[in-house]
Structures are given as C-alpha cells and as structure tokens.
KOLGU-4560 file (N, C-alpha, C; in nm, 3 decimals, padded with zeros to 5 digits):
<recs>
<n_xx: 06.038 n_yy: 13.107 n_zz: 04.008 ca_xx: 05.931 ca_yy: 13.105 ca_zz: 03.908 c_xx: 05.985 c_yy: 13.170 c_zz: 03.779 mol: A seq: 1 type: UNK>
<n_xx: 05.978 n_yy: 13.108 n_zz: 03.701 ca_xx: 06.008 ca_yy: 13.143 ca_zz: 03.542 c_xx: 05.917 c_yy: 13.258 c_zz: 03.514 mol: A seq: 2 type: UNK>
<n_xx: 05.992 n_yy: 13.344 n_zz: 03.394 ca_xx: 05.921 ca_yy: 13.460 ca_zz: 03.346 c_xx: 05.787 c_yy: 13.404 c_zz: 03.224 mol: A seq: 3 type: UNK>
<n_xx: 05.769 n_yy: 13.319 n_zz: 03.186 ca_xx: 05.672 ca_yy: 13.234 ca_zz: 03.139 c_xx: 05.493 c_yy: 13.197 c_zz: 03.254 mol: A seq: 4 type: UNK>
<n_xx: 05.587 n_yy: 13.146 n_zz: 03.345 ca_xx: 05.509 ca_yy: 13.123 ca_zz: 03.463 c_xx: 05.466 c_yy: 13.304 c_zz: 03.506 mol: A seq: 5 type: UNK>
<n_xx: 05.530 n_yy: 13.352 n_zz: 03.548 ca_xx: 05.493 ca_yy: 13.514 ca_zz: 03.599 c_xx: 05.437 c_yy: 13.559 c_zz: 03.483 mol: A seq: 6 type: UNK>
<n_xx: 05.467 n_yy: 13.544 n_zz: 03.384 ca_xx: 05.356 ca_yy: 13.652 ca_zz: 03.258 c_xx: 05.253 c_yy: 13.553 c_zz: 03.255 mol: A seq: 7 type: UNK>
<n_xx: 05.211 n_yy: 13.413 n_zz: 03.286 ca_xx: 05.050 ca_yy: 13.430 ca_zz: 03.312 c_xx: 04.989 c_yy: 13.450 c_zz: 03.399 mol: A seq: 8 type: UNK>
<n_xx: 05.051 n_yy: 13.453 n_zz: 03.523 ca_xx: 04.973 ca_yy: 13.489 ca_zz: 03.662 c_xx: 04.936 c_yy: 13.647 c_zz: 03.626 mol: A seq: 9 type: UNK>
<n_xx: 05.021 n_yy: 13.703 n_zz: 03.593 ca_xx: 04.991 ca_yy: 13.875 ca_zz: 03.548 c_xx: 04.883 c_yy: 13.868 c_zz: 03.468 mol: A seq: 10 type: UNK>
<n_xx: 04.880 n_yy: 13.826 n_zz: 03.344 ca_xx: 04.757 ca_yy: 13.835 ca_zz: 03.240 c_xx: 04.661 c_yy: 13.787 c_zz: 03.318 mol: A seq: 11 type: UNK>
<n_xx: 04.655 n_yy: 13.694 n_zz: 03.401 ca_xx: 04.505 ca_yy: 13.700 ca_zz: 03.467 c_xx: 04.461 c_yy: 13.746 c_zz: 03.623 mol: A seq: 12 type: UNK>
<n_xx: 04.592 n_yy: 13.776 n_zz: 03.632 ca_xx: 04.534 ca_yy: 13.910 ca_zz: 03.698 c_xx: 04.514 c_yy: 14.090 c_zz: 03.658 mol: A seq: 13 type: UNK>
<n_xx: 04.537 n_yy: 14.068 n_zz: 03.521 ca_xx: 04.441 ca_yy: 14.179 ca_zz: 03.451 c_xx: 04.346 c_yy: 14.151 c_zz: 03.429 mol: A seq: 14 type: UNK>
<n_xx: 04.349 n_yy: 14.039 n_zz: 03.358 ca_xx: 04.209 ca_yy: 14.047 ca_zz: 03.334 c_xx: 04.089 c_yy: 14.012 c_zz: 03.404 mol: A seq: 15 type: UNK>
<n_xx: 04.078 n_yy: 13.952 n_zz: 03.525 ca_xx: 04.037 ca_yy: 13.938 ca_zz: 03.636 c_xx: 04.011 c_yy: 14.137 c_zz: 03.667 mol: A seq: 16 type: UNK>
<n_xx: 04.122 n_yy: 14.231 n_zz: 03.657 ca_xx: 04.088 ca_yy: 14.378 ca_zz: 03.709 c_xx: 04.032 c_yy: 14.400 c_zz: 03.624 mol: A seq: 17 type: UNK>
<n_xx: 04.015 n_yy: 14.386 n_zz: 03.511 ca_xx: 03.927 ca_yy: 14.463 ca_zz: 03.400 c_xx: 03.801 c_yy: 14.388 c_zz: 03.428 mol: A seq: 18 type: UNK>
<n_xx: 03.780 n_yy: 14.260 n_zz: 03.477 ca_xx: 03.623 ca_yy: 14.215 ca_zz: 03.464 c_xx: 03.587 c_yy: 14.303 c_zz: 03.597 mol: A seq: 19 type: UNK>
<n_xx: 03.646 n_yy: 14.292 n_zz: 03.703 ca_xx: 03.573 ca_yy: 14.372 ca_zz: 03.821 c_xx: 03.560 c_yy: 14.492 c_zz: 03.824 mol: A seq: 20 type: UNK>
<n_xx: 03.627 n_yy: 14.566 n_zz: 03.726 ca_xx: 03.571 ca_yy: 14.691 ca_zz: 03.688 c_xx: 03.491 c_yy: 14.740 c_zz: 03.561 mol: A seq: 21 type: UNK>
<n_xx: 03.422 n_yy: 14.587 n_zz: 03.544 ca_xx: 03.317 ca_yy: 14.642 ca_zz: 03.432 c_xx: 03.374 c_yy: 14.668 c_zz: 03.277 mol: A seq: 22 type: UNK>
<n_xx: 03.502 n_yy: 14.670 n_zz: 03.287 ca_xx: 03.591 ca_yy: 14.690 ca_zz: 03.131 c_xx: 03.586 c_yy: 14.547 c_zz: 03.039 mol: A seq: 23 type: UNK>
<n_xx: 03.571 n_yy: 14.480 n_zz: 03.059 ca_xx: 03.595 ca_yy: 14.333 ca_zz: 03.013 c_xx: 03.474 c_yy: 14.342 c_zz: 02.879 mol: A seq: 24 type: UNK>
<n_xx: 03.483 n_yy: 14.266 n_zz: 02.791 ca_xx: 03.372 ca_yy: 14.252 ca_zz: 02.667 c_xx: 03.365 c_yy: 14.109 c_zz: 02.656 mol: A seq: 25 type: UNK>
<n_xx: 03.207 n_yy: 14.100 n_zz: 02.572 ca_xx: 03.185 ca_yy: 13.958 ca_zz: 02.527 c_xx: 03.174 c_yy: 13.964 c_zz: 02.416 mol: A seq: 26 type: UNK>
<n_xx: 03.180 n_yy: 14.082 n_zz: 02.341 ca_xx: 03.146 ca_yy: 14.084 ca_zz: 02.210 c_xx: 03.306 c_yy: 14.147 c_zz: 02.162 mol: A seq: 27 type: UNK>
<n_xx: 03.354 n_yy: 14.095 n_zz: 02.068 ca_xx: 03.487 ca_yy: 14.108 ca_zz: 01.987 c_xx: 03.410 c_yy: 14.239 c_zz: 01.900 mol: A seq: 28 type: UNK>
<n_xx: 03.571 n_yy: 14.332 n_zz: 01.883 ca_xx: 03.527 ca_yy: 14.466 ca_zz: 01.816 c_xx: 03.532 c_yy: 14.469 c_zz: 01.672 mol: A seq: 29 type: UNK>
<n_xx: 03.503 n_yy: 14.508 n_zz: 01.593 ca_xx: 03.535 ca_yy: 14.461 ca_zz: 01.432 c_xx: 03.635 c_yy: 14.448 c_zz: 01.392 mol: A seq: 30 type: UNK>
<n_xx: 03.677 n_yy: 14.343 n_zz: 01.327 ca_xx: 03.837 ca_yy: 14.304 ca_zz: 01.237 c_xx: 03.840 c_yy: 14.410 c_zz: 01.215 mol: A seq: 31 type: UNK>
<n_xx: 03.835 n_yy: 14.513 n_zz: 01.111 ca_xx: 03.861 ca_yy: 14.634 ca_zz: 01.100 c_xx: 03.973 c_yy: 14.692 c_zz: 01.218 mol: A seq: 32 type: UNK>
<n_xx: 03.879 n_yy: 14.703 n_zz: 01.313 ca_xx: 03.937 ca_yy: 14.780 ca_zz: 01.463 c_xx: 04.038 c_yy: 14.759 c_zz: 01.543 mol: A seq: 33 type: UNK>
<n_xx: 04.075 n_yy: 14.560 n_zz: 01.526 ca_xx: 04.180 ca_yy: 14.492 ca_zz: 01.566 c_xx: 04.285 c_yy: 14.502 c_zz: 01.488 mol: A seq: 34 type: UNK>
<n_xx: 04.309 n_yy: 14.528 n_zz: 01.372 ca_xx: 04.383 ca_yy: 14.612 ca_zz: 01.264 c_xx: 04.421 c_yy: 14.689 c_zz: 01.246 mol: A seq: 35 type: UNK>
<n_xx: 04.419 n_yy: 14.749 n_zz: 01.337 ca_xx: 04.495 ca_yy: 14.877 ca_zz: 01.346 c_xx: 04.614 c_yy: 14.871 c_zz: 01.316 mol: A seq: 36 type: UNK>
<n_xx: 04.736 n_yy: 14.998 n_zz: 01.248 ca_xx: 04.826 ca_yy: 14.977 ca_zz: 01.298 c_xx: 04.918 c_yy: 15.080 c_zz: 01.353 mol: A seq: 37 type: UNK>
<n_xx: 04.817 n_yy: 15.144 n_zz: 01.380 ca_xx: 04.892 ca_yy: 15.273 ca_zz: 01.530 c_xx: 04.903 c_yy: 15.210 c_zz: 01.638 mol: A seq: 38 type: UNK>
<n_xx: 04.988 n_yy: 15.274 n_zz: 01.695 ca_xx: 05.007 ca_yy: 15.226 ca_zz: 01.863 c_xx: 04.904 c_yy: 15.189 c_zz: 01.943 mol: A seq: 39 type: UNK>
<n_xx: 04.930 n_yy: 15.080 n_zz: 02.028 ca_xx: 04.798 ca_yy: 15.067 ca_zz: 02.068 c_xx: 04.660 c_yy: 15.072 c_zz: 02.039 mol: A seq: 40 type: UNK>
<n_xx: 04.650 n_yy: 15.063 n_zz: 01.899 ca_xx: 04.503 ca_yy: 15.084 ca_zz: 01.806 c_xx: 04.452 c_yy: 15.168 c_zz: 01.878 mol: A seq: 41 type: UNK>
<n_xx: 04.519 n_yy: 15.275 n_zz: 01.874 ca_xx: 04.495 ca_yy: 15.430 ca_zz: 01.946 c_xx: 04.331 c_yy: 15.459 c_zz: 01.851 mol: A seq: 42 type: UNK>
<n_xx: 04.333 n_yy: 15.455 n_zz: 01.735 ca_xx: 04.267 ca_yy: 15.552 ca_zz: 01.628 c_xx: 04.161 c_yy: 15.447 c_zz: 01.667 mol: A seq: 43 type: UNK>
<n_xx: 04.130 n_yy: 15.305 n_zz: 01.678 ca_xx: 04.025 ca_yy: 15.211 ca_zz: 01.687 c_xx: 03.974 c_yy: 15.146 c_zz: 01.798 mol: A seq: 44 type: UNK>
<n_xx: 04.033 n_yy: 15.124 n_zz: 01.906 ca_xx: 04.020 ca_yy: 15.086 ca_zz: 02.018 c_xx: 04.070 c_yy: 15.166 c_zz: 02.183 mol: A seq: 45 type: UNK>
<n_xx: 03.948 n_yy: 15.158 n_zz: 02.272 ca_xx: 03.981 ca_yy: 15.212 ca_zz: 02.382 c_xx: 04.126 c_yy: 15.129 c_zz: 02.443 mol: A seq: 46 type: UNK>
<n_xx: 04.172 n_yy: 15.175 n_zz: 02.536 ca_xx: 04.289 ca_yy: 15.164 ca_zz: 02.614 c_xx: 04.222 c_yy: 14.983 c_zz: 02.681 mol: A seq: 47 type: UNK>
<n_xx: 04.109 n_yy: 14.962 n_zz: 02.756 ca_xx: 04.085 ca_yy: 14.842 ca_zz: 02.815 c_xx: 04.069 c_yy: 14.766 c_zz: 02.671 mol: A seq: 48 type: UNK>
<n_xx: 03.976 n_yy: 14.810 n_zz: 02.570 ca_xx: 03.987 ca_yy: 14.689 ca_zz: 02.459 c_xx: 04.115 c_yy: 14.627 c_zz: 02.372 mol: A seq: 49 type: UNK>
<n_xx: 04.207 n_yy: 14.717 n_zz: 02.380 ca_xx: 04.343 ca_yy: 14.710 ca_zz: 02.339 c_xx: 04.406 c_yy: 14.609 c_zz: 02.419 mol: A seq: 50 type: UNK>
<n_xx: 04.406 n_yy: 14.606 n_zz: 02.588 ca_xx: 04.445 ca_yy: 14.512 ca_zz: 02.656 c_xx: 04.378 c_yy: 14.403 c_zz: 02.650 mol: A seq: 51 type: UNK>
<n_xx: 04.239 n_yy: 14.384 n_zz: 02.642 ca_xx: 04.146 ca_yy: 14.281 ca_zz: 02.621 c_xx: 04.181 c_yy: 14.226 c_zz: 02.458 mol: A seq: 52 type: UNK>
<n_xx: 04.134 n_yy: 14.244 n_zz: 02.411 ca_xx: 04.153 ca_yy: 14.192 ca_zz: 02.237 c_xx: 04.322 c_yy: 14.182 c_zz: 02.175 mol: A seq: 53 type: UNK>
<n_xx: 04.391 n_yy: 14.309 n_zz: 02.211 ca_xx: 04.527 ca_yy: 14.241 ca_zz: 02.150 c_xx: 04.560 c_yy: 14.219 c_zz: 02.229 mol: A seq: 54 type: UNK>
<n_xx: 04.697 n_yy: 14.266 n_zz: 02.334 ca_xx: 04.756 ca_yy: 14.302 ca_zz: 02.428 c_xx: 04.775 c_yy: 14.152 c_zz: 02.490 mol: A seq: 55 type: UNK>
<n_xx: 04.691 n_yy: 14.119 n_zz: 02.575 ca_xx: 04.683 ca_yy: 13.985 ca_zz: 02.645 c_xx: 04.700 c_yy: 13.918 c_zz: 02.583 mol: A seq: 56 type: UNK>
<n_xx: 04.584 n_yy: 13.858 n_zz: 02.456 ca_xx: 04.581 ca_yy: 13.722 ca_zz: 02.392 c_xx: 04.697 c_yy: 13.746 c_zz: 02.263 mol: A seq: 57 type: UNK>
<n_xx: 04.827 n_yy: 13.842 n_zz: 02.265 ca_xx: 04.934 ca_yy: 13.813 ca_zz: 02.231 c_xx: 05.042 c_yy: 13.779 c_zz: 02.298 mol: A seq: 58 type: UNK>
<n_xx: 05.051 n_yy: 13.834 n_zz: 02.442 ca_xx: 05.106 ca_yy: 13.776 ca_zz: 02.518 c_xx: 05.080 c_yy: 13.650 c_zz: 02.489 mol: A seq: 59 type: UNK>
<n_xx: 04.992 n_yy: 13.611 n_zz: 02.547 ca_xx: 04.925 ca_yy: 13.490 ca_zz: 02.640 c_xx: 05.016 c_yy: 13.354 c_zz: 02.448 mol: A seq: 60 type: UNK>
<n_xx: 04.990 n_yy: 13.375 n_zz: 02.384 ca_xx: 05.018 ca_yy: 13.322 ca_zz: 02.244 c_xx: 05.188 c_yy: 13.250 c_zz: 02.243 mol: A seq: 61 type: UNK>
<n_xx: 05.238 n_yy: 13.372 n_zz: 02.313 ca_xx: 05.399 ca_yy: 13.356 ca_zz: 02.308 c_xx: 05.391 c_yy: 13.319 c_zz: 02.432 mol: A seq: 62 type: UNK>
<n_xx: 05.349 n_yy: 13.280 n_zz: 02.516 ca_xx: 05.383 ca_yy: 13.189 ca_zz: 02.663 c_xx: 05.334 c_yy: 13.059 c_zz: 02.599 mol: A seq: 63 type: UNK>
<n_xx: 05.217 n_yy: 13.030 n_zz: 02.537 ca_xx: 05.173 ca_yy: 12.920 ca_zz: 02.523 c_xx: 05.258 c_yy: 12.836 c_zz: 02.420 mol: A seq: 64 type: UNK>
<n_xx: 05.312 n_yy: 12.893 n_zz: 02.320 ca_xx: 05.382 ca_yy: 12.833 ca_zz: 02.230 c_xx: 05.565 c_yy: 12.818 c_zz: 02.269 mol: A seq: 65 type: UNK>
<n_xx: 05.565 n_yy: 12.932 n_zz: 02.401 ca_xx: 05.681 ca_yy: 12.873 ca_zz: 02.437 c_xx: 05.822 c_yy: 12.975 c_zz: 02.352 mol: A seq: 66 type: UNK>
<n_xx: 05.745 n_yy: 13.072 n_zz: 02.267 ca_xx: 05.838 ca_yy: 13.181 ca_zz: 02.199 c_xx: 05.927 c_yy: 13.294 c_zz: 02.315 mol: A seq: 67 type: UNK>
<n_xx: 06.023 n_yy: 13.369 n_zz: 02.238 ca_xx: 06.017 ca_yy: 13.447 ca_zz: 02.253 c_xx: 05.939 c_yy: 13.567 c_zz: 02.342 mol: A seq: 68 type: UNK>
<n_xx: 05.959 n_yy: 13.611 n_zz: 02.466 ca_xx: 05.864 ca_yy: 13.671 ca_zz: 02.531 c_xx: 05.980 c_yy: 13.860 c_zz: 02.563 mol: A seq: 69 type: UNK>
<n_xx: 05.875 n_yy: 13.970 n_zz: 02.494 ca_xx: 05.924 ca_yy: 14.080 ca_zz: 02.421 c_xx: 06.001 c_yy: 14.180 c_zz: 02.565 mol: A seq: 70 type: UNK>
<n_xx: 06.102 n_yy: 14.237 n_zz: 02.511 ca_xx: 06.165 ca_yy: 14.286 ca_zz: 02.634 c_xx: 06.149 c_yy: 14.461 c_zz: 02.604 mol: A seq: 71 type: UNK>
<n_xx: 06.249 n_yy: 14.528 n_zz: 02.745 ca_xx: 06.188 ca_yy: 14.696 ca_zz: 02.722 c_xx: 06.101 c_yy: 14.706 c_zz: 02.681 mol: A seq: 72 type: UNK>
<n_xx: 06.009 n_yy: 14.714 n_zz: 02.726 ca_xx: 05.880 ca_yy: 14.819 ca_zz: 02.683 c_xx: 05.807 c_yy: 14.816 c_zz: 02.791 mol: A seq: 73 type: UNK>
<n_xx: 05.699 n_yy: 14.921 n_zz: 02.760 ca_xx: 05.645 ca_yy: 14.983 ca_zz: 02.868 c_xx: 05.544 c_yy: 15.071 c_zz: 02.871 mol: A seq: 74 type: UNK>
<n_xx: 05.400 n_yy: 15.017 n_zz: 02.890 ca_xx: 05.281 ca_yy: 15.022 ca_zz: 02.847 c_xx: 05.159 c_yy: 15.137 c_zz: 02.964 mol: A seq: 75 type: UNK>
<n_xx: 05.272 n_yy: 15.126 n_zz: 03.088 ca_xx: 05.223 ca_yy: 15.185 ca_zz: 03.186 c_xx: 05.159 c_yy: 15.334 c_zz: 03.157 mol: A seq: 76 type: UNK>
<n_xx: 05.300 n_yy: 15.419 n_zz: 03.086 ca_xx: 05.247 ca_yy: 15.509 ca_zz: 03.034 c_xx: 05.103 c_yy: 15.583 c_zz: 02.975 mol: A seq: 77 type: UNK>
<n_xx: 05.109 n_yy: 15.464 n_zz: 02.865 ca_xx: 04.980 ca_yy: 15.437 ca_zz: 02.835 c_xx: 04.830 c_yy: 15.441 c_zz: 02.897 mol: A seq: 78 type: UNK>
<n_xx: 04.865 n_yy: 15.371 n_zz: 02.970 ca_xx: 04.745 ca_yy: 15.309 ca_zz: 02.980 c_xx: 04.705 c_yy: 15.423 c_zz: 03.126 mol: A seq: 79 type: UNK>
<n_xx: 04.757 n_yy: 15.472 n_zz: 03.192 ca_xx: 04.800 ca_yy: 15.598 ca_zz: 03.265 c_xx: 04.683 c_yy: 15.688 c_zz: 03.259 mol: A seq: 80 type: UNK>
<n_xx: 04.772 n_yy: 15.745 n_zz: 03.079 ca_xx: 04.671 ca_yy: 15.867 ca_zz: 03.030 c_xx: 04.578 c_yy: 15.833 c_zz: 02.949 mol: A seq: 81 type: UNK>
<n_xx: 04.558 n_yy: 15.673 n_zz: 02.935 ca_xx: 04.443 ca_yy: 15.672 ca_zz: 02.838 c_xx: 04.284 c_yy: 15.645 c_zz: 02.948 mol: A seq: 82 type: UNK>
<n_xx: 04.342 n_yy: 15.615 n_zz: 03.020 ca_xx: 04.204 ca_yy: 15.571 ca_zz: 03.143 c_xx: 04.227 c_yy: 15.671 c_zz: 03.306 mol: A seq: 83 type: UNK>
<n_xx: 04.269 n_yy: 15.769 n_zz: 03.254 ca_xx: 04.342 ca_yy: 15.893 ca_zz: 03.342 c_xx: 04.164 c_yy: 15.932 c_zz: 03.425 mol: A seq: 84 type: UNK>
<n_xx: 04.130 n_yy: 15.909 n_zz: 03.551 ca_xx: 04.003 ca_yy: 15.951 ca_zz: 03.578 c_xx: 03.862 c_yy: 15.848 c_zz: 03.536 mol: A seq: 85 type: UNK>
<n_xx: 03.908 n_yy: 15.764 n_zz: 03.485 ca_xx: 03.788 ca_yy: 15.607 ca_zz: 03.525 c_xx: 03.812 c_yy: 15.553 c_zz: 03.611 mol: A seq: 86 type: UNK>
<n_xx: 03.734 n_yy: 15.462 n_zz: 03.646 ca_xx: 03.667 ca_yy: 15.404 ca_zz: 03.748 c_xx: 03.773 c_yy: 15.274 c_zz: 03.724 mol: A seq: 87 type: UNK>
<n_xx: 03.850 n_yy: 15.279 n_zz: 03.834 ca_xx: 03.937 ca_yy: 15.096 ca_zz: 03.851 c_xx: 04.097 c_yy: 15.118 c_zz: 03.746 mol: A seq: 88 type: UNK>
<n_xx: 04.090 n_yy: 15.273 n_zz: 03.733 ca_xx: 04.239 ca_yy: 15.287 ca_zz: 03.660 c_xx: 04.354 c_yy: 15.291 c_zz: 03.769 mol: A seq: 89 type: UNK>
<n_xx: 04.347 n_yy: 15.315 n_zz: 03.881 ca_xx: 04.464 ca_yy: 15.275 ca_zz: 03.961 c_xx: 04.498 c_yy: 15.121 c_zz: 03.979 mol: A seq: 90 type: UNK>
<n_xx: 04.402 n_yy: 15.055 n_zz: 03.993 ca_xx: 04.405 ca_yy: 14.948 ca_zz: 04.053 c_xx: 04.448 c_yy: 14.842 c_zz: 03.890 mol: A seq: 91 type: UNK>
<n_xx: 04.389 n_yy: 14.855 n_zz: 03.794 ca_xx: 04.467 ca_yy: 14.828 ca_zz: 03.682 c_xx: 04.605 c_yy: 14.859 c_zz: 03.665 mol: A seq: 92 type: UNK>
<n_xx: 04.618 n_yy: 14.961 n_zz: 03.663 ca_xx: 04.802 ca_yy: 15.032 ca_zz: 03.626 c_xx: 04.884 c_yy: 14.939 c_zz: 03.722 mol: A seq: 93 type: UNK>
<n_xx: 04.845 n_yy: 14.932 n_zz: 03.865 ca_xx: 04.896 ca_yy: 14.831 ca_zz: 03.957 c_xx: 04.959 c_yy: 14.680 c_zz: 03.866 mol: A seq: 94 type: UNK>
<n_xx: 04.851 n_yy: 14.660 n_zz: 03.868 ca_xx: 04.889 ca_yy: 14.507 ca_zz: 03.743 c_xx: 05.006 c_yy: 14.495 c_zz: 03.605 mol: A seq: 95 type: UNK>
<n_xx: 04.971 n_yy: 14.653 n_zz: 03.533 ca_xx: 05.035 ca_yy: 14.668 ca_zz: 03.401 c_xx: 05.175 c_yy: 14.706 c_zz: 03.458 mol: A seq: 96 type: UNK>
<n_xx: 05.208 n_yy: 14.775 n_zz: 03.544 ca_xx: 05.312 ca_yy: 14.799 ca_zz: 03.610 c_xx: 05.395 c_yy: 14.709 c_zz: 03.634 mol: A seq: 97 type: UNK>
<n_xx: 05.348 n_yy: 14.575 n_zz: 03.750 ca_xx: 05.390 ca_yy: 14.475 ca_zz: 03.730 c_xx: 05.483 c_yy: 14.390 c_zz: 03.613 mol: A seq: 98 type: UNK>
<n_xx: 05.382 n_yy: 14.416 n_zz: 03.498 ca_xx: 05.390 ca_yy: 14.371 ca_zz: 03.392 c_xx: 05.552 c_yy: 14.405 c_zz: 03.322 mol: A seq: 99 type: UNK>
<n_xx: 05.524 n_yy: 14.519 n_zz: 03.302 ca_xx: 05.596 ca_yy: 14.621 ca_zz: 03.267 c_xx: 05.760 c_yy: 14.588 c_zz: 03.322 mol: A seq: 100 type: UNK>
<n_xx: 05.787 n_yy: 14.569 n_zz: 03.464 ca_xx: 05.888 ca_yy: 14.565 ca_zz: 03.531 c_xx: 05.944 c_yy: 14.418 c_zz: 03.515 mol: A seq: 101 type: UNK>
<n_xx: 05.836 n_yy: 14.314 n_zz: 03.503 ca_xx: 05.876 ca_yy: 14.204 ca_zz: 03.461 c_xx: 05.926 c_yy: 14.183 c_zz: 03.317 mol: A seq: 102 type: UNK>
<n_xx: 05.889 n_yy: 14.283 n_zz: 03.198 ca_xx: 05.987 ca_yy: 14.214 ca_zz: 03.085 c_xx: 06.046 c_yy: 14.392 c_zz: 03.047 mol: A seq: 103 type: UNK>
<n_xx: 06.134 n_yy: 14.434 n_zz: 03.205 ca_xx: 06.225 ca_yy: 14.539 ca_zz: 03.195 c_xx: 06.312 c_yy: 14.447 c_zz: 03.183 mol: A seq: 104 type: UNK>
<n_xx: 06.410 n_yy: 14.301 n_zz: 03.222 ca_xx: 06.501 ca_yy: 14.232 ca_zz: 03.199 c_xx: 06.550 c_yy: 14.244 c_zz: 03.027 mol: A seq: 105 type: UNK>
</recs>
C-alpha cells in the first residue's frame, strides 16, 4: 500500500476518533482563527479544531492532487499536551502517532 493510500485511511480514521469523541464541528471557526500563523494556531484554535479545520483537509489536499506529501515531523507531541486529561485523548494520539511514523520516511 502506497503512502498516499495509508495517509487516507489515517485521516479517516481520525476523524472518525474525533467524531466519537464528541470533538468533531459543523460549524467552521472564523477566517480570522484559520489564519493563524503560530504553530498549530496555538493562539486561535483548540488542538481537535486545528486537526479538524487545518491539519486534515491539508493533508487530505496533497493526497488528492497527488503532491508532495511532507516528511519529519511530528505532531504527537502536540497534540499529547494539548488534550493532556480529555476525554478520547489516548485513543486519538493512537491515530496521530500512526500518522506521525508514517511520514517519519
């Protein structure tokens, strides 16, 4: 299985963990907020809206068009201490982890 093929089975199986734990949105957060340009729109967005609003549907952008798909990095950290003690943060990190190890190549 191609790393194309594996980075979308991953993205929806986040986001599949974020809907069963209640993190998921229907309402988009203000342009403003998606604009960020600190890390992780630390200063504007929680840790799940960051994965929901950017995170994924930039992935998901560069699989679909067939680009470039981004190497080293590593979000686990993150997302760790930003949802450190909510409800469905193990079982998320599980997924981002994944993630993570797949574009360690």
């Amino acid at each position: 299985m191609d790393k194309y093929h594996q980075s979308q089975q991953l993205l929806a199986q986040l986001e599949n963990r974020l809907q069963h734990h209640q993190y998921w949105e229907t309402i988009a957060p203000e342009p403003q907020s998606l604009a960020s340009i600190e890390p992780f729109a630390i200063d504007t967005l929680a840790c799940h809206q960051w994965l929901q609003w950017i995170f994924i549907p930039k992935l998901r952008y560069l699989i679909t068009h067939n680009l470039p798909l981004p190497t080293q990095f590593a979000i686990t950290p993150y997302v760790e201490e930003a949802m450190k003690n909510q409800p469905g943060m193990a079982d998320i990190v599980v997924t981002v982890r994944e993630i993570d190890q797949l574009f360690k190549d």
